[in-house]
TORDO-555020 format. One line per 5 residues: for each residue x, y, z of N, C-alpha, C, CB. Coordinates in Angstrom, 1 decimal. Glycine has a CB too. Example, Ala and Ser with C-alpha at 12.3 -4.5 7.8 and 13.67 -1.06 7.14 Angstrom:
13.2/-5.7/7.8/12.3/-4.5/7.8/13.2/-3.3/7.8/11.3/-4.5/9.0 ~ 12.8/-2.2/7.1/13.7/-1.1/7.1/12.9/0.0/7.9/14.1/-0.6/5.7
% end
This chain:
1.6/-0.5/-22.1/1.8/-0.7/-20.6/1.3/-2.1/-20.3/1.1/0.4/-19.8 ~ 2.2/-2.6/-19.1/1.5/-3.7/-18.9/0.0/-3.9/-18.3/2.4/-4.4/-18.2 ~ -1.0/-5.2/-19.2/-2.0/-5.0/-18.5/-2.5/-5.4/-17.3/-2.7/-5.2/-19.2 ~ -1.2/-5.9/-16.6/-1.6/-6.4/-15.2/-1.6/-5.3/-14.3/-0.5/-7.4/-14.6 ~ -1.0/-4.1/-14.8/-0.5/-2.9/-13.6/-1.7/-1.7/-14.2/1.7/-2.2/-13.6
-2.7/-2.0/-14.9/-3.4/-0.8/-15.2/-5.2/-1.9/-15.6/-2.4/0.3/-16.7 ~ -6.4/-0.7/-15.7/-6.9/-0.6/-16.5/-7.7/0.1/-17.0/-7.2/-1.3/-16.5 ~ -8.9/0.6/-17.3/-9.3/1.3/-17.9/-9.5/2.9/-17.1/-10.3/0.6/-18.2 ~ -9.2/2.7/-15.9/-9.2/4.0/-15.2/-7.8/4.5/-14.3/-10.5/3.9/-14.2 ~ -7.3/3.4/-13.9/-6.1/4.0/-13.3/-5.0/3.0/-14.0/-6.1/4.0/-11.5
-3.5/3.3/-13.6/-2.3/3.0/-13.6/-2.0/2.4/-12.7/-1.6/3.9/-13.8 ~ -1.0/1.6/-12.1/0.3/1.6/-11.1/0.9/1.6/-11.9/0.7/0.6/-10.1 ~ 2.1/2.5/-11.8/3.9/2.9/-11.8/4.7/2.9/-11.2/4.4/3.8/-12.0 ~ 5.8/3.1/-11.7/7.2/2.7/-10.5/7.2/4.0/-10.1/9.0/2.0/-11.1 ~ 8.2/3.8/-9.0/8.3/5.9/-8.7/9.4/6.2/-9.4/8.6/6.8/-6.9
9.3/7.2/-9.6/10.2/8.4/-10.3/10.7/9.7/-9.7/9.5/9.0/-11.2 ~ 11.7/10.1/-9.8/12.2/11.1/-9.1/11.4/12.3/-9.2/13.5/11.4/-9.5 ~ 10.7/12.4/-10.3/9.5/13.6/-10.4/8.0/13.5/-8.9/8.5/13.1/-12.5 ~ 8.7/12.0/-8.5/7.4/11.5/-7.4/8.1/12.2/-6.0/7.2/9.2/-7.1 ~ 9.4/13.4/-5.8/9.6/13.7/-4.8/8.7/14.3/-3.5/10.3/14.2/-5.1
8.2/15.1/-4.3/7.1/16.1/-3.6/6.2/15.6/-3.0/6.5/16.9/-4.3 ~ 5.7/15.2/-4.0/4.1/13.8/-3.8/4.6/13.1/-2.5/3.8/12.1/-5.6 ~ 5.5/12.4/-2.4/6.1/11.7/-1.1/6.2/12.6/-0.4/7.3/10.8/-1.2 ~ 6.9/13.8/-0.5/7.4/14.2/0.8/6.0/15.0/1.7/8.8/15.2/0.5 ~ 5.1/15.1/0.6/3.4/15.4/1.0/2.9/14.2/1.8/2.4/15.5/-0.4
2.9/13.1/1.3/2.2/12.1/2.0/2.8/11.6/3.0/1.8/11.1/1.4 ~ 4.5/11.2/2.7/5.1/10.9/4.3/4.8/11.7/5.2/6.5/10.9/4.6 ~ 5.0/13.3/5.4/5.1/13.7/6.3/3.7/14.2/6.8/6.0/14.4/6.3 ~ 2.4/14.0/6.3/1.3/14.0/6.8/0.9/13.4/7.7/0.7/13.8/6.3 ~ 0.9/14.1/9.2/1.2/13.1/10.5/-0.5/12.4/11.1/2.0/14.3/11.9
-1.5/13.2/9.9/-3.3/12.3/10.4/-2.7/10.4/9.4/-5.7/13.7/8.8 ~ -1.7/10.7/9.0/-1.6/9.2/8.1/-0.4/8.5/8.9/-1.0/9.4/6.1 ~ 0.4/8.9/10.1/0.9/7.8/10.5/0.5/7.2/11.4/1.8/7.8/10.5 ~ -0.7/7.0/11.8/-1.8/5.9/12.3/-1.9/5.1/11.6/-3.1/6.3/12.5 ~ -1.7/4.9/10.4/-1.6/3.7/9.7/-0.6/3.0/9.2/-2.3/3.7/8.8
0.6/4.3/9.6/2.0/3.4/9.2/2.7/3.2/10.4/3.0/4.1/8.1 ~ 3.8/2.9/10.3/5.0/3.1/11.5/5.7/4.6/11.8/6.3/2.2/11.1 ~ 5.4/4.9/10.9/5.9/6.5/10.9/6.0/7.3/12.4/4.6/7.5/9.9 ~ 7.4/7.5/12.9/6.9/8.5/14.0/7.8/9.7/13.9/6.9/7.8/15.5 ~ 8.0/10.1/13.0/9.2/11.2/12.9/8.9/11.7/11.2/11.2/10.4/13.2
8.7/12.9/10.9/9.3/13.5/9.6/10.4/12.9/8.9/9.6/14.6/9.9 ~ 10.1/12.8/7.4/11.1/12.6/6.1/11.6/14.1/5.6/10.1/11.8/4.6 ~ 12.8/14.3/5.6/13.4/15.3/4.9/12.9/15.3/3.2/15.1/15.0/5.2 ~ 13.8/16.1/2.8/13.5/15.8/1.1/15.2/15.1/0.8/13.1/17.6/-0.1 ~ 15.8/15.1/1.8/17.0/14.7/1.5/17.0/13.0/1.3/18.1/15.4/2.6
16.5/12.6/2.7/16.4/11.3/2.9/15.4/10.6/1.9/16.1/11.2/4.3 ~ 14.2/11.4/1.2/13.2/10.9/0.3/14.1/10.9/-0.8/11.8/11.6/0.1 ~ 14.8/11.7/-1.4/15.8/11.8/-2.5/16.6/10.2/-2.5/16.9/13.2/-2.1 ~ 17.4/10.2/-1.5/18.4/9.2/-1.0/17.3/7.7/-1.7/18.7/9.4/1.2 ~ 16.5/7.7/-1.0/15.4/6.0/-1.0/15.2/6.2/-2.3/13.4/5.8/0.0
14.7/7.6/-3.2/14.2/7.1/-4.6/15.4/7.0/-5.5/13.0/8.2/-5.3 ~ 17.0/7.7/-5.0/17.8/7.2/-6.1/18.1/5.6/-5.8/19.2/8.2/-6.2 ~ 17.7/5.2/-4.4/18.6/3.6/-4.2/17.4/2.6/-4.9/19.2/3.1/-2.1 ~ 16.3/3.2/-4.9/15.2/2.8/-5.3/15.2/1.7/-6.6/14.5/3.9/-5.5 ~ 15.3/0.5/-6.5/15.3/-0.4/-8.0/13.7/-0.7/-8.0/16.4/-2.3/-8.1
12.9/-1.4/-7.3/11.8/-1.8/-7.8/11.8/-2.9/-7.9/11.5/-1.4/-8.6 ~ 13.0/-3.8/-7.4/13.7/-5.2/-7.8/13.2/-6.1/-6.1/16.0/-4.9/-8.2 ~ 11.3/-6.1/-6.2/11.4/-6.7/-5.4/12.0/-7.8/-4.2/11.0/-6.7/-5.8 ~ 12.9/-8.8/-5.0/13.3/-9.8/-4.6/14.8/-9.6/-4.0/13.2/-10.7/-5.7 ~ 15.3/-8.2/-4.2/16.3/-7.6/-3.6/16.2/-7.2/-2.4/16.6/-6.6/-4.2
14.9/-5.7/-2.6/14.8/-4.8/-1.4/13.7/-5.4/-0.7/14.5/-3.2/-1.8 ~ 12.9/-6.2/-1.2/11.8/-7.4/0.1/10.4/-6.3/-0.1/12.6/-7.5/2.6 ~ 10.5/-5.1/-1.0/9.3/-4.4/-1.0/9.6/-4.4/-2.5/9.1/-2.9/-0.1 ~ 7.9/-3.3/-2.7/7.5/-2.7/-4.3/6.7/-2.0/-3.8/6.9/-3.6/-5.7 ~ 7.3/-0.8/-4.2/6.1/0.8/-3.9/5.4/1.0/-5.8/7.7/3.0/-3.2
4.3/1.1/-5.5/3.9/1.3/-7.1/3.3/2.6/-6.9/2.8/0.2/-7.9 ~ 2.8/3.9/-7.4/2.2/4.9/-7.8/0.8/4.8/-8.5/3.1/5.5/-8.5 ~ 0.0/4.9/-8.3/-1.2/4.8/-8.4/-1.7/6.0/-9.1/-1.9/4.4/-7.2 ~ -1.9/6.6/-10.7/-2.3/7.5/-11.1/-3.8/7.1/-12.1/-1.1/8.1/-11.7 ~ -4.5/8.4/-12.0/-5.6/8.3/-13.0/-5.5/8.3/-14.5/-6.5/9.3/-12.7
-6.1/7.3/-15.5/-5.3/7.4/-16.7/-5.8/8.6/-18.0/-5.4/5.9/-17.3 ~ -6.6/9.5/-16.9/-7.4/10.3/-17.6/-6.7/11.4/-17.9/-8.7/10.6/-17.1 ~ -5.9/11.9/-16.6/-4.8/12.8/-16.4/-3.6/12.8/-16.1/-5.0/13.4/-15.9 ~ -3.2/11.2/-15.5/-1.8/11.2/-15.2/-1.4/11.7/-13.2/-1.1/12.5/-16.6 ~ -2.9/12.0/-12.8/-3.0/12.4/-11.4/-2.4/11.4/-10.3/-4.5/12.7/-11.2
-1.5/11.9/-9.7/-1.2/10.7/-9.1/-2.1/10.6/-7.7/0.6/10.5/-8.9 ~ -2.9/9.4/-7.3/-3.7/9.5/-6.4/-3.6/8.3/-5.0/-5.0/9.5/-7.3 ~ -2.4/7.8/-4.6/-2.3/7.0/-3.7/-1.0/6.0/-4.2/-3.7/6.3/-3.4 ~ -0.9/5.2/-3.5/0.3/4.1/-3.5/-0.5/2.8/-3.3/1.6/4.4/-2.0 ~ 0.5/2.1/-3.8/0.1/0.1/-3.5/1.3/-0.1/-3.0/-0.4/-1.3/-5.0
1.9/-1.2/-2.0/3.1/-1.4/-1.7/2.9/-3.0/-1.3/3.6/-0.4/-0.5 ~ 3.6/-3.6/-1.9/4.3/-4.9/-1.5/5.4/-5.0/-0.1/5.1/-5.4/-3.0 ~ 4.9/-5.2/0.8/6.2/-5.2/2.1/6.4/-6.3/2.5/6.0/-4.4/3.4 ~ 7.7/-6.6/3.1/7.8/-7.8/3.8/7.8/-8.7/3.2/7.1/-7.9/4.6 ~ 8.1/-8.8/1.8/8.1/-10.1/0.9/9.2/-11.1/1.4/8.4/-9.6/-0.8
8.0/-12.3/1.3/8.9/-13.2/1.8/8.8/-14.0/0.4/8.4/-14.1/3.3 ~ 10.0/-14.1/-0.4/9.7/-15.3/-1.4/10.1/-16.6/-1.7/9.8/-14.9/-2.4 ~ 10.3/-17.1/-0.1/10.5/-18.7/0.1/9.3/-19.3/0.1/11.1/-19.1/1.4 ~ 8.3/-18.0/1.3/6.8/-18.6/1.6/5.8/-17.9/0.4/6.1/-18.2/3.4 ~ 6.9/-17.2/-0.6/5.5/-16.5/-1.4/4.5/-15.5/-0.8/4.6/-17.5/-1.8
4.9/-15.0/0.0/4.0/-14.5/0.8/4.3/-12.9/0.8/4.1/-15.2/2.2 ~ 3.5/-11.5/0.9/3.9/-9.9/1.3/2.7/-9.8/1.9/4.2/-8.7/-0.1 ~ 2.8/-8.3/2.7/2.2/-7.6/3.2/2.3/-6.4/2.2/2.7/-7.4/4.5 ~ 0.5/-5.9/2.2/0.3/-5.3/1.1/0.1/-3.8/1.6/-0.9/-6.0/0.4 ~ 0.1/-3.4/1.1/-0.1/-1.4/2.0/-1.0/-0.3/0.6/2.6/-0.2/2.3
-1.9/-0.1/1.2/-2.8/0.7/0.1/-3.1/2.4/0.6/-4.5/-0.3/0.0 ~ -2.7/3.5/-0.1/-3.5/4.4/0.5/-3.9/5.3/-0.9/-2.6/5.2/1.8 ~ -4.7/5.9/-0.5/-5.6/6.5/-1.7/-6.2/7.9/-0.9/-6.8/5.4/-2.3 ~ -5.5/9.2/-1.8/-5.3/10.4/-1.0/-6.7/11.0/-0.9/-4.3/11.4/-1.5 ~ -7.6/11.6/0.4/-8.3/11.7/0.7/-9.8/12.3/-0.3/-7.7/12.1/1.5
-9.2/13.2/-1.4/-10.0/13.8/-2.1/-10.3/12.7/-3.1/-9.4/15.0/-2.7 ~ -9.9/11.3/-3.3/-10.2/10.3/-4.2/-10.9/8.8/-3.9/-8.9/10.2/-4.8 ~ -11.1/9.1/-2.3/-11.7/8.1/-1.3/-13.1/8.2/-2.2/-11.8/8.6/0.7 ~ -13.7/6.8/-1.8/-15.0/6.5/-1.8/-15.6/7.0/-3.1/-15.8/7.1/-0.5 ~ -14.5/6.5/-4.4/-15.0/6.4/-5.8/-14.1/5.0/-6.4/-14.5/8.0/-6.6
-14.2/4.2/-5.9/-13.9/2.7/-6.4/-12.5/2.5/-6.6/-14.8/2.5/-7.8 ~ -11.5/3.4/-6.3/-9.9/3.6/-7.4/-9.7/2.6/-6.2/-8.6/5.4/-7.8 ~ -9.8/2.5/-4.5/-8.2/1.4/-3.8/-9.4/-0.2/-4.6/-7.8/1.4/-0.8 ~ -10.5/-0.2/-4.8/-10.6/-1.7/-5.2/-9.9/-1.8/-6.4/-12.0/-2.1/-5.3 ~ -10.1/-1.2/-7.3/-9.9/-0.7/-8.5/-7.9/-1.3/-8.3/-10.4/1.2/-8.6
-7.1/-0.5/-7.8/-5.7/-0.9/-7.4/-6.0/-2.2/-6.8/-4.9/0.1/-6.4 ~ -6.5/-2.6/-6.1/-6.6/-3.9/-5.6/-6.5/-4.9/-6.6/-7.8/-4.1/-4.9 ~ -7.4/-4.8/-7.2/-7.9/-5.9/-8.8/-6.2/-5.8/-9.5/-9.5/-4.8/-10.5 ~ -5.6/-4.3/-9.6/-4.5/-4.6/-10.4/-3.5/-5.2/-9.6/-3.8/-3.5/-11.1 ~ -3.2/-4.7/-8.4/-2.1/-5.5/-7.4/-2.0/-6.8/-6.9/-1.9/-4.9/-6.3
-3.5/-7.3/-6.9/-3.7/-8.7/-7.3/-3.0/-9.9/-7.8/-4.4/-8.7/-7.9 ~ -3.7/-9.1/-9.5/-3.1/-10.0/-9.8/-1.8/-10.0/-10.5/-3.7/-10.5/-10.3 ~ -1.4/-8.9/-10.1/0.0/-8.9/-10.5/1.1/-9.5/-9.6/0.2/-7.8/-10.8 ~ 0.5/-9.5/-8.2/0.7/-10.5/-7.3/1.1/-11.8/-7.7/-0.3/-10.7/-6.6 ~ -0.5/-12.5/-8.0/-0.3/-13.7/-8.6/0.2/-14.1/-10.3/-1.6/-14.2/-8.5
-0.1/-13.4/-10.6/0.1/-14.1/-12.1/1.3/-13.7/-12.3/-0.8/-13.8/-13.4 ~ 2.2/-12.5/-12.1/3.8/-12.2/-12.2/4.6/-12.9/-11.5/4.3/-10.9/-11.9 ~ 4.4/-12.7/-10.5/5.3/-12.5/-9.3/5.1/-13.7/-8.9/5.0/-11.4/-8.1 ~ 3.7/-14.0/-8.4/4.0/-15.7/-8.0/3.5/-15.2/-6.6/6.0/-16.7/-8.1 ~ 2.8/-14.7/-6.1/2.6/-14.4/-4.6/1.3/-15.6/-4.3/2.1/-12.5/-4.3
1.5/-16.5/-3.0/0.5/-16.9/-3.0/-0.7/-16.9/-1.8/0.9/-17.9/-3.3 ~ -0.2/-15.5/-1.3/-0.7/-15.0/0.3/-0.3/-13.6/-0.3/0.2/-15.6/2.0 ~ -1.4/-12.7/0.6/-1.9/-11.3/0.7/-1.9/-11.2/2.3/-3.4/-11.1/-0.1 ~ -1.3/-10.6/2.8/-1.9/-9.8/4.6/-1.9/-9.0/4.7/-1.5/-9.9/5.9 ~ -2.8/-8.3/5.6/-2.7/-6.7/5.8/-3.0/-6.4/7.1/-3.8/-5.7/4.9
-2.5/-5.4/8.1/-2.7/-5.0/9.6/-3.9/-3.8/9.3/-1.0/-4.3/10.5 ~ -5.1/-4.3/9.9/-6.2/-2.8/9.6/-6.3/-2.7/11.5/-8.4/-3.3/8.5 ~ -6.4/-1.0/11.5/-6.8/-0.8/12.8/-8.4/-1.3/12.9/-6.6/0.6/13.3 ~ -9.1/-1.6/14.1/-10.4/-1.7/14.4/-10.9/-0.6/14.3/-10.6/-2.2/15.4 ~ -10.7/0.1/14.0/-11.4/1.5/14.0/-11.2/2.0/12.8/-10.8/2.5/15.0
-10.5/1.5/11.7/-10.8/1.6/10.2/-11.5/1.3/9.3/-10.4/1.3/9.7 ~ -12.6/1.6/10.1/-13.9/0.5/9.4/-14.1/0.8/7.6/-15.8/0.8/10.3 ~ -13.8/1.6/7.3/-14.1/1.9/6.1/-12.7/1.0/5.0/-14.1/3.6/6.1 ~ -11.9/1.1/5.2/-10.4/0.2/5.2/-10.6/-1.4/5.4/-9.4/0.8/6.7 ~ -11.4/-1.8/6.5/-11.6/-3.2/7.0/-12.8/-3.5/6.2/-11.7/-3.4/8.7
-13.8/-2.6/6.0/-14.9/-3.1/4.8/-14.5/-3.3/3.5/-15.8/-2.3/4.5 ~ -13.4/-1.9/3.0/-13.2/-2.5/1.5/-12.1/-4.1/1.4/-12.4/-1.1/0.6 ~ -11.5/-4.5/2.5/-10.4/-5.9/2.1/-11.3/-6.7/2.6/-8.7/-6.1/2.9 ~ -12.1/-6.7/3.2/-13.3/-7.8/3.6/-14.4/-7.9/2.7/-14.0/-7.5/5.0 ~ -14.6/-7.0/2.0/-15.3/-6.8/0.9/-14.9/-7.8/-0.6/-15.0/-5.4/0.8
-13.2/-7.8/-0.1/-12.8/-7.9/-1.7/-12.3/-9.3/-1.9/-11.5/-6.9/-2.2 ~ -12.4/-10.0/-0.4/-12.4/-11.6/-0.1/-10.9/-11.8/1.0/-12.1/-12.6/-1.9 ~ -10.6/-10.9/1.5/-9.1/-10.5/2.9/-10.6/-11.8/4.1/-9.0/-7.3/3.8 ~ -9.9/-12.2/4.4/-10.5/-13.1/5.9/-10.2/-12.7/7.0/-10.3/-14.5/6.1 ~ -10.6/-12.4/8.2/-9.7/-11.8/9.1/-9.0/-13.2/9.7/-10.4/-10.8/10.2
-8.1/-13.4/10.3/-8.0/-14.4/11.0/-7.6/-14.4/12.2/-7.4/-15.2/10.6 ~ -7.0/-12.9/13.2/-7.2/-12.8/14.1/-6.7/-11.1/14.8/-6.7/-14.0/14.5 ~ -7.2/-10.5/15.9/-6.9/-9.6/16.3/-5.8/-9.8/17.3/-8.0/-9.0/16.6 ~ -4.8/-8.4/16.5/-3.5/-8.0/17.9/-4.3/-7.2/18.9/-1.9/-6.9/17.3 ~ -4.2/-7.4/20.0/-4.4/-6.3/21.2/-3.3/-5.4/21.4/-4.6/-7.0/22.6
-4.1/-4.4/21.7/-3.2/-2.8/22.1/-2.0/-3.2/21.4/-2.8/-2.2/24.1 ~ -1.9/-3.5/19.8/-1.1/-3.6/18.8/0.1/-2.2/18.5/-2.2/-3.8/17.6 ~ -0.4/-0.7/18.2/-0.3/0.5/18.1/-0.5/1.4/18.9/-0.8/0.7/17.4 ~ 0.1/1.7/19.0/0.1/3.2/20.0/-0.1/4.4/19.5/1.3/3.5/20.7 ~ -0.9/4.9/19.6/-1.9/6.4/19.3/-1.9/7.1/20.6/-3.8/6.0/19.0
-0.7/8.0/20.3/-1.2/8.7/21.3/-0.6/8.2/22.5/-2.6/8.7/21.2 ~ -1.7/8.4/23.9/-1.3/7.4/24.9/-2.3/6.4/25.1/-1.0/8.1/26.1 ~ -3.0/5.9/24.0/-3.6/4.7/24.0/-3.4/3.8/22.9/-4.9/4.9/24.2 ~ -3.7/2.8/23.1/-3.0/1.8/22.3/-4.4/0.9/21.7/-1.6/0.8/23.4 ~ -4.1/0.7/20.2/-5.4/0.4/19.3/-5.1/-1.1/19.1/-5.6/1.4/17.7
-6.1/-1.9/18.9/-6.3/-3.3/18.4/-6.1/-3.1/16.8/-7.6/-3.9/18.8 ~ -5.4/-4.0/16.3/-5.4/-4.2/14.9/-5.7/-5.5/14.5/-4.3/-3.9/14.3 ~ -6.7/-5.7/13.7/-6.7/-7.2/12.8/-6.1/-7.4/11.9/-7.7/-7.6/12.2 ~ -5.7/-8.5/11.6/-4.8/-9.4/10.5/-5.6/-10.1/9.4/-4.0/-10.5/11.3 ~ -5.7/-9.3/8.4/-6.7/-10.2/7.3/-5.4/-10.7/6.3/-8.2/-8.9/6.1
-5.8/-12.2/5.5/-5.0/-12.4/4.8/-5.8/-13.2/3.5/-3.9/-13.0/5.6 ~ -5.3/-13.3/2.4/-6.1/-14.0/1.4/-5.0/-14.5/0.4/-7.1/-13.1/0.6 ~ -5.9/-15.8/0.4/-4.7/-16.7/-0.5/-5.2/-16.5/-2.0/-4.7/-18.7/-0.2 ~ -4.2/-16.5/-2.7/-4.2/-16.2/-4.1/-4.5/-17.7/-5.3/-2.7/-15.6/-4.2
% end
């Protein structure tokens, strides 16, 4: 396997049609679309549909969804996602989640280190950004932690509900 997408404890992989379920678990978990755009349920039809059109051919579809598993068991435990790839400016929006039972044991820095640099040294990325709510402090500690700078807050960015949340914009050059 390549050693940019793994190391001694976890994986990233591409998805696989065996990854239906697992998605159709995490899309439609509606405490998680506070952090996405999500405002409506995924069928299994329509998750079917995205993973057969699915290449992984960044520079095509402008994303890369990777699968994040433990290499002890093969567990699959969160996603890394390349979004919004721009590759005139070299630049994506990065998307990390790591399912609740596997928080706060080192695995999203851990994915971080691999999506890095597989960022830079494959791909050629030479900017990282990410949208954290202000109220993600745990989320805004680990990318601030890992060298993310903020450089500035959206006001009433998101809507929650019937109130609307600030999000910061951290970004890190490669």
């Amino acid at each position: 396997m390549n050693q940019l997408l793994n190391n001694d404890t976890i994986a990233l992989r591409a998805l696989e049609p065996t990854d239906l379920d697992i998605l159709y678990k995490w899309e439609n978990d509606t405490r998680l679309w506070v952090v996405s755009d999500t405002i409506a349920p995924y069928s299994r039809q329509v998750l079917w549909q995205y993973l057969e059109a699915y290449t992984g051919d960044i520079y095509t579809q402008r994303q890369l969804r990777l699968i994040i598993t433990l290499k002890s068991d093969g567990s699959s435990i969160g996603t890394v996602d390349f979004l919004n790839f721009d590759p005139f400016n070299n630049r994506a929006e990065l998307g990390l989640y790591i399912t609740s039972e596997y928080r706060g044991k080192g695995y999203g820095r851990q994915a971080l280190d691999c999506i890095t640099a597989y960022a830079r040294d494959h791909i050629g990325i030479r900017q990282l950004y990410v949208y954290i709510s202000l109220e993600n402090k745990t989320c805004l500690h680990l990318f601030e932690s890992y060298g993310y700078r903020r450089v500035g807050v959206l006001e009433a960015w998101v809507k929650r509900g019937s109130t609307y949340q600030d999000v910061a914009l951290l970004q890190m050059k490669l």
